[in-house]
C-alpha atoms as a printed R data frame, in Angstrom:
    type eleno elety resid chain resno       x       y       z
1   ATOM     1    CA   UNK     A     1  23.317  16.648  16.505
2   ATOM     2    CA   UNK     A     2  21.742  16.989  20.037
3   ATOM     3    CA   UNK     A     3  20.824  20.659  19.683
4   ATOM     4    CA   UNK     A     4  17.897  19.512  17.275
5   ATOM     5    CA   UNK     A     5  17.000  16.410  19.506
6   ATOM     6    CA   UNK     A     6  13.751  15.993  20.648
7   ATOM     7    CA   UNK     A     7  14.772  14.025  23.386
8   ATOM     8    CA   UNK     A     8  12.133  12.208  25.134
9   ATOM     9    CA   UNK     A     9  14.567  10.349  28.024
10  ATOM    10    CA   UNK     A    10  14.225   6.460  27.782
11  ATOM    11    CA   UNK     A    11  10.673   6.206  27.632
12  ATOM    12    CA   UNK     A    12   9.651   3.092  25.317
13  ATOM    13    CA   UNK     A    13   6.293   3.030  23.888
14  ATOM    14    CA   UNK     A    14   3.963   0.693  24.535
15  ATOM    15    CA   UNK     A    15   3.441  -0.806  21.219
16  ATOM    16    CA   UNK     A    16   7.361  -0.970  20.596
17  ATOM    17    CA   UNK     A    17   8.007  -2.773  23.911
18  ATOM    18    CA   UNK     A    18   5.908  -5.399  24.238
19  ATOM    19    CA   UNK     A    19   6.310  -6.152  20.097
20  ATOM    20    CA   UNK     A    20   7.354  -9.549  19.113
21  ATOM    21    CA   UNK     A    21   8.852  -8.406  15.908
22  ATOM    22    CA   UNK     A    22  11.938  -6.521  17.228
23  ATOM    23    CA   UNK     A    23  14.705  -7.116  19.101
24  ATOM    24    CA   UNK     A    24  16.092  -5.084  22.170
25  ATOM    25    CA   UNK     A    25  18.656  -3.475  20.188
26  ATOM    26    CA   UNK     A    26  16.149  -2.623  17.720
27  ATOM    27    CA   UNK     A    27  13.580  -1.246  19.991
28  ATOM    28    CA   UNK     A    28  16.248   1.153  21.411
29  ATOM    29    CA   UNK     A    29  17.032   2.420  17.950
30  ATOM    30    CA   UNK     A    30  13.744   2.574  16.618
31  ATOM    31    CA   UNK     A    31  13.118   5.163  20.038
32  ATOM    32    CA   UNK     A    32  16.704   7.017  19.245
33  ATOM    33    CA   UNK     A    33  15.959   7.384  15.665
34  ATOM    34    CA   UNK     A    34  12.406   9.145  16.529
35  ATOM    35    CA   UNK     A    35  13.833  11.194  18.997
36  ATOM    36    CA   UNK     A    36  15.970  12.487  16.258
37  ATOM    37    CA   UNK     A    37  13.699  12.563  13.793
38  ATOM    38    CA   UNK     A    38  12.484  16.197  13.543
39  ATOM    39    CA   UNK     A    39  10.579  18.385  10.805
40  ATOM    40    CA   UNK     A    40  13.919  17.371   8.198
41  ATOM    41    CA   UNK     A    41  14.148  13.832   9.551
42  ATOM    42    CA   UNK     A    42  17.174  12.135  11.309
43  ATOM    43    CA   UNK     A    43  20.577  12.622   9.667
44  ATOM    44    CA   UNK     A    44  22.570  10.674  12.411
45  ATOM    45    CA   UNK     A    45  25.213   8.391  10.215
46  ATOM    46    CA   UNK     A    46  25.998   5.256  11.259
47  ATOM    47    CA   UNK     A    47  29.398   6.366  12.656
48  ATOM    48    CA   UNK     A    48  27.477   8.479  15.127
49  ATOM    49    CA   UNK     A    49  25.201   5.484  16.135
50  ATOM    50    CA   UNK     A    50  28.406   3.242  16.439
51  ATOM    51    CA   UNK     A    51  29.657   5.797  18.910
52  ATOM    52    CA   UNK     A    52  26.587   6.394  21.167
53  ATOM    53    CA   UNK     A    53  25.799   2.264  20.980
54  ATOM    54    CA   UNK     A    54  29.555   1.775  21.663
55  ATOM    55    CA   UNK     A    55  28.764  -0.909  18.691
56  ATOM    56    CA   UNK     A    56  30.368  -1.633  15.152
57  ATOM    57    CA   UNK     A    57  29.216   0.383  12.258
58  ATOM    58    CA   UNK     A    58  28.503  -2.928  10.265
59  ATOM    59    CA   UNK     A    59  26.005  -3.802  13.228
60  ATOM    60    CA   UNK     A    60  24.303  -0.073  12.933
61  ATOM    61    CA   UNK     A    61  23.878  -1.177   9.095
62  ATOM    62    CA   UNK     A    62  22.080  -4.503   9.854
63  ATOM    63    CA   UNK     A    63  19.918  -3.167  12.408
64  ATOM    64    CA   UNK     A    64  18.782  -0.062  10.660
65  ATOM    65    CA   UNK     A    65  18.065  -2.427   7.756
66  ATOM    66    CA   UNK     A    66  15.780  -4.376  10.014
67  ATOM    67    CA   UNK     A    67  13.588  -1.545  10.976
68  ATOM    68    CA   UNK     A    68  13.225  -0.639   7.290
69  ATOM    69    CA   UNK     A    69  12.605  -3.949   6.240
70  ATOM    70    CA   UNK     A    70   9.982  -4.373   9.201
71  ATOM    71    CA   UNK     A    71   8.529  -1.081   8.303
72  ATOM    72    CA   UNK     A    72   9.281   0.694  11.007
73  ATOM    73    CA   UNK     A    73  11.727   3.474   9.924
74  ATOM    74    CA   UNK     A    74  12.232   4.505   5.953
75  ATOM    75    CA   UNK     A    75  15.297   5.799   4.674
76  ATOM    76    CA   UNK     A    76  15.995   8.183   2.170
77  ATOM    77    CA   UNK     A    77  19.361   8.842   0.137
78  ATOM    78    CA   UNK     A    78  19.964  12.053  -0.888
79  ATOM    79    CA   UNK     A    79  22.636  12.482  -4.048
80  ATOM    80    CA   UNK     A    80  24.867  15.092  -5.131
81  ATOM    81    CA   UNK     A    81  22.379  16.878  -8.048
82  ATOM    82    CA   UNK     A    82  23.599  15.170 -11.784
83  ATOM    83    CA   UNK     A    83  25.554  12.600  -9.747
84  ATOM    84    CA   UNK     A    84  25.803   9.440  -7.863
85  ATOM    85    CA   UNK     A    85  27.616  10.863  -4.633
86  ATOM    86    CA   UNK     A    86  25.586  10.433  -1.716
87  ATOM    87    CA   UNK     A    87  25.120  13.540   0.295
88  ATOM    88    CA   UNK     A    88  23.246  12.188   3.147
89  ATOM    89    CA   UNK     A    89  20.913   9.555   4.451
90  ATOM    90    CA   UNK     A    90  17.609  10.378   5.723
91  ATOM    91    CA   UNK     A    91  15.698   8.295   8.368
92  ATOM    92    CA   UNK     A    92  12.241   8.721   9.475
93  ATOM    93    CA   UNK     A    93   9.799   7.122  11.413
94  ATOM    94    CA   UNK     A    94   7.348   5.861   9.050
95  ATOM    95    CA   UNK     A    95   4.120   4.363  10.776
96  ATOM    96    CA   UNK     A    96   2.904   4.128  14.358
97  ATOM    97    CA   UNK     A    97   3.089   0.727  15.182
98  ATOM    98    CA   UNK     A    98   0.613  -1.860  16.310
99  ATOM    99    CA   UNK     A    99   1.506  -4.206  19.205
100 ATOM   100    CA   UNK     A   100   1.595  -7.088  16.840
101 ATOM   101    CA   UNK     A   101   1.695  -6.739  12.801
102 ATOM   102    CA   UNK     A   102   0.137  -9.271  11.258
103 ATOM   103    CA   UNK     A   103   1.773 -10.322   7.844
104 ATOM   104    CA   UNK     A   104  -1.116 -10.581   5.087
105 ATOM   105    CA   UNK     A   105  -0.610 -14.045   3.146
106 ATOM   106    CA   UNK     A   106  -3.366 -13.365   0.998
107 ATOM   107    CA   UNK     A   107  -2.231  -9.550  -0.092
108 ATOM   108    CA   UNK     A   108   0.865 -11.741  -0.797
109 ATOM   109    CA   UNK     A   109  -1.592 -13.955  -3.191
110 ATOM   110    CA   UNK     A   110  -3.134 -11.065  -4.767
111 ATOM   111    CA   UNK     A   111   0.296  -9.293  -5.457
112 ATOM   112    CA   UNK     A   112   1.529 -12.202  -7.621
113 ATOM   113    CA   UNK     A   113  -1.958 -13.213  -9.294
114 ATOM   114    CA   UNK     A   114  -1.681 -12.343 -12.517
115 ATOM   115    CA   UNK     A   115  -5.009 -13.434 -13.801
116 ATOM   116    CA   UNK     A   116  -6.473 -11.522 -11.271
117 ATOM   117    CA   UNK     A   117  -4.021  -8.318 -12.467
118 ATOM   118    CA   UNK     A   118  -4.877  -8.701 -15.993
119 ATOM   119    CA   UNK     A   119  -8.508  -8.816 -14.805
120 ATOM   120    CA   UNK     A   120  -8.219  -5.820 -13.243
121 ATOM   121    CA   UNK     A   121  -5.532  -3.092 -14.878
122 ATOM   122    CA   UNK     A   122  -8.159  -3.718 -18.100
123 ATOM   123    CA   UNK     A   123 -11.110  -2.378 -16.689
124 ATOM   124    CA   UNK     A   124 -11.159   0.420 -19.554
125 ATOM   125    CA   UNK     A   125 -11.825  -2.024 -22.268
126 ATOM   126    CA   UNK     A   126 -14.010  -4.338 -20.306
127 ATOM   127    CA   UNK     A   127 -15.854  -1.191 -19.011
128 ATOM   128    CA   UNK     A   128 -15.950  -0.506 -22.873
129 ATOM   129    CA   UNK     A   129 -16.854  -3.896 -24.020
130 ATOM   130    CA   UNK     A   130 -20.023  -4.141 -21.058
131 ATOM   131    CA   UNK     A   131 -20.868  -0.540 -21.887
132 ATOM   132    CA   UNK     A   132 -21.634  -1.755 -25.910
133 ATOM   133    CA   UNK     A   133 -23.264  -4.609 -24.338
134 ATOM   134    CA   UNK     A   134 -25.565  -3.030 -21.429
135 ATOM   135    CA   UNK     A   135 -26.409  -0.326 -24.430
136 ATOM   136    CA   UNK     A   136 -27.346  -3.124 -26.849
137 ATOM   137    CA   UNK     A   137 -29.278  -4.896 -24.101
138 ATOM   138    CA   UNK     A   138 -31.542  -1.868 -22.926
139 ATOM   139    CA   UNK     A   139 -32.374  -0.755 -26.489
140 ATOM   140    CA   UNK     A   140 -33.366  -4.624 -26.862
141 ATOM   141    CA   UNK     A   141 -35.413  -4.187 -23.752
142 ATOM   142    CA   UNK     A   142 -36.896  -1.414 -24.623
143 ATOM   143    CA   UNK     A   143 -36.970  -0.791 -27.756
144 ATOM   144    CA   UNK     A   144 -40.934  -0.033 -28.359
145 ATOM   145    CA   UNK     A   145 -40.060   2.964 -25.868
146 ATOM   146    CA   UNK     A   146 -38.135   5.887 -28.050
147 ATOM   147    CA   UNK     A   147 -37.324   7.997 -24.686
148 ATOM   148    CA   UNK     A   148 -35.372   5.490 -23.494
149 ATOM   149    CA   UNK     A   149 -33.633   4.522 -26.723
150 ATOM   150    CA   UNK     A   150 -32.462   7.602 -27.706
151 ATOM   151    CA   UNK     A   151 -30.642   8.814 -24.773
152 ATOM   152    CA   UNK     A   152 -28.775   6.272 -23.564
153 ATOM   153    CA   UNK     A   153 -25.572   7.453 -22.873
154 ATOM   154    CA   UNK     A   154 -22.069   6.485 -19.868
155 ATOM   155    CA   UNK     A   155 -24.971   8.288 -17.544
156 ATOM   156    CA   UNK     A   156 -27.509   5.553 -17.908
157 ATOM   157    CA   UNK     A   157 -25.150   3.092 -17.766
158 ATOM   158    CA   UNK     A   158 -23.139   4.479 -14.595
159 ATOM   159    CA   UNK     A   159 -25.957   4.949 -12.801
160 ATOM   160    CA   UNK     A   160 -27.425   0.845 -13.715
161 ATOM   161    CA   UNK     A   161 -23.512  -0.562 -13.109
162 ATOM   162    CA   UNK     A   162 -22.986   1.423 -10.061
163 ATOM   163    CA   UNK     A   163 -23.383  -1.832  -7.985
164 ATOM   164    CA   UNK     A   164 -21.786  -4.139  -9.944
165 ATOM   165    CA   UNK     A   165 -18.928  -2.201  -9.455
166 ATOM   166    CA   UNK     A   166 -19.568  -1.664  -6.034
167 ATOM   167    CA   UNK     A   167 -19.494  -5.646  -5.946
168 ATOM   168    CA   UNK     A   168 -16.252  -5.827  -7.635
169 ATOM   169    CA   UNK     A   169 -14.214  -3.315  -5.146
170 ATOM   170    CA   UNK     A   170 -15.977  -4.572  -2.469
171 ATOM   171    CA   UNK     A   171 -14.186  -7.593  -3.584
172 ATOM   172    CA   UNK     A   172 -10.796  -7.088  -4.079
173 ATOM   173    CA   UNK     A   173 -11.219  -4.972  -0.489
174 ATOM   174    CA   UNK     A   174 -11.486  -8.184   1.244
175 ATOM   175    CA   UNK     A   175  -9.075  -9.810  -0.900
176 ATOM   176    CA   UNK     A   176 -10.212 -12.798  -3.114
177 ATOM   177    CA   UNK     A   177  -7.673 -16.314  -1.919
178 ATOM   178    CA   UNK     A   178  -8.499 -17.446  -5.404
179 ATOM   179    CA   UNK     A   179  -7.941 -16.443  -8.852
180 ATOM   180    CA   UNK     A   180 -10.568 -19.065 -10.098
181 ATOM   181    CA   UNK     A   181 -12.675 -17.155  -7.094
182 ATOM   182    CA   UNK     A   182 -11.821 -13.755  -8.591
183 ATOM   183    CA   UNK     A   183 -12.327 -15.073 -12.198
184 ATOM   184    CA   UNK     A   184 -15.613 -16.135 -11.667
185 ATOM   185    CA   UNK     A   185 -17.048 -13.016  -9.746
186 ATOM   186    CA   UNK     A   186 -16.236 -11.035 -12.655
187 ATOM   187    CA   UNK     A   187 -17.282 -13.211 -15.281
188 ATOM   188    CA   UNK     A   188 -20.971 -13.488 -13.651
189 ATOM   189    CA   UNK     A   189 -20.937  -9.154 -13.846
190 ATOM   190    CA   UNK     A   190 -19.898  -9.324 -17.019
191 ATOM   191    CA   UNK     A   191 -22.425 -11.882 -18.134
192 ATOM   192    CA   UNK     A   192 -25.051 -10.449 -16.196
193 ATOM   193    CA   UNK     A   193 -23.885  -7.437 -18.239
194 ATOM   194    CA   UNK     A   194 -24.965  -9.058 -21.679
195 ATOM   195    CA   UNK     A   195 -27.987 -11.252 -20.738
């Protein structure tokens, strides 16, 4: 195990020192799991963790669990190939962590929304319905002109909706609180869309 260790002493990064979030026990892991994490990842087991903490293997489990549940280290189980036996676990390091992580409440909101997720996995047949209507609309608009009339096509409408859909990622970007909010921002495209 140590003859692929990048070890880097008992230096503790900034941003996993002074964090909030973890615990001393899980600082000291997270910094012995990245020293050990190389080009393959870490493949220390929890008996050899027990044995260099001089702690329970139950305890490795729940810590470990804590740094993937806090982001901070991923694991990955590798199985026997047509079975279910485990081979080996792989940890990594999985993000460079800020001094203080901020949990989102409002990506929680959007995750659950559904309006707002039925809004938005059916952009092919709203794009579809507003294309029909934006068509309808310019040949109305123009319909002394034959030019225009006769070549409208997804180019003429791309390049006319291009903002309105800048408007609507722009949106979802900064993460609408509301679904009524959401609702009604797409609504106004899409009946700005038909007028």
């Amino acid at each position: 195990m140590d003859k692929d260790r990048r070890f880097e002493g008992i230096w503790i990064p900034k941003e996993i020192w002074l964090s909030n979030e973890l615990t001393t026990q899980e600082k000291i892991f997270f910094v012995e799991i990245k020293s050990l994490d190389n080009k393959d990842g870490c493949f220390a087991s929890n008996g050899y963790f027990a044995d260099f903490f001089k702690i329970s293997k139950t305890r490795v489990s729940l810590v470990i669990k804590s740094l993937i549940e806090k982001r901070y280290i991923k694991s990955t189980i590798v199985y026997k190939e047509g079975t279910k036996q485990i081979l080996k676990r792989v940890l990594n390091v999985s993000f460079t962590p800020s001094i203080t992580k901020v949990k989102d409440p409002i990506e929680e909101k959007l995750k659950d929304n559904n309006t707002l997720n039925n809004i938005f996995n059916n952009t092919t047949t709203l794009r579809r319905e507003t294309f029909k209507a934006f068509k309808e609309r310019f040949i109305k608009d123009n319909s002394n002109n034959k030019f225009y009339t006769r070549g409208i096509g997804w180019e003429t409408y791309t390049a006319f909706i291009i903002n309105e859909e800048r408007l609507i990622f722009n949106t979802v970007s900064h993460k609408i609180l509301d679904k009524n909010e959401a609702f009604e921002v797409w609504k106004y495209l899409y009946k700005e869309s038909i007028v």
